[in-house]
C-alpha positions in Angstrom: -28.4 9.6 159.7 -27.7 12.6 161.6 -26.5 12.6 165.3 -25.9 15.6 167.7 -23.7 17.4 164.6 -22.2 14.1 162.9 -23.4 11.5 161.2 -23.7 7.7 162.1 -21.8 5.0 160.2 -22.9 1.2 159.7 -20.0 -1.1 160.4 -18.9 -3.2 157.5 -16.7 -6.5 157.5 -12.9 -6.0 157.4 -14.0 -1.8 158.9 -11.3 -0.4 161.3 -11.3 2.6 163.5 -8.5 4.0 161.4 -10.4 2.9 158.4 -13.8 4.9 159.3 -11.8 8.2 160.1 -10.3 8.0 156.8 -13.4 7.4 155.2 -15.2 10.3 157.2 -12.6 12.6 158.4 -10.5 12.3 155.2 -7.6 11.5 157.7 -7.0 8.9 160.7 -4.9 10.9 163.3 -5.2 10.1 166.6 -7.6 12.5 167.6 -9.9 11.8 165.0 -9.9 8.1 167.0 -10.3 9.4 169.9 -13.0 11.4 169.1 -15.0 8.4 167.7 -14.4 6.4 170.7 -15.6 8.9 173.0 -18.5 9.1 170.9 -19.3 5.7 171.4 -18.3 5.0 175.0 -21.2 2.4 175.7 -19.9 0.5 172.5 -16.3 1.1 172.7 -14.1 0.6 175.3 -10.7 1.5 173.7 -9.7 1.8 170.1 -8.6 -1.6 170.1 -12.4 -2.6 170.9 -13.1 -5.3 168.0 -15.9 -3.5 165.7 -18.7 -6.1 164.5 -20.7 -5.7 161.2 -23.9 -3.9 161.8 -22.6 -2.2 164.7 -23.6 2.0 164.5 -21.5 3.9 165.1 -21.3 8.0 166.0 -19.1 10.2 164.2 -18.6 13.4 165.5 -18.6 16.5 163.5 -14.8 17.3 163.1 -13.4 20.1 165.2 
């Protein structure tokens, strides 16, 4: 699915923050977290916030 120039990803069991960005980004730098988070502020509080399966998430287009 498409959102405002990213994509959305499905949470899976065992997914991390770092994991996703690795996944979507091709690289996990802090940025790239940041970016997510920010994305997803009504969701995620901090990157520690504990993901749940299901959860979607928006990933922003990388800069």
């Amino acid at each position: 699915m498409k959102s405002s120039g990213g994509n959305t990803y499905t949470v899976q069991r065992g997914d991390t923050l770092y994991g996703i960005a690795r996944k979507v980004y091709g690289a996990s730098s802090d940025a790239d977290i940041r970016r997510i988070v920010e994305a997803n502020g009504g969701q995620l509080k901090s990157k520690d916030t504990p993901l749940k399966p299901g959860m979607k998430l928006a990933v922003p287009a990388k800069r």
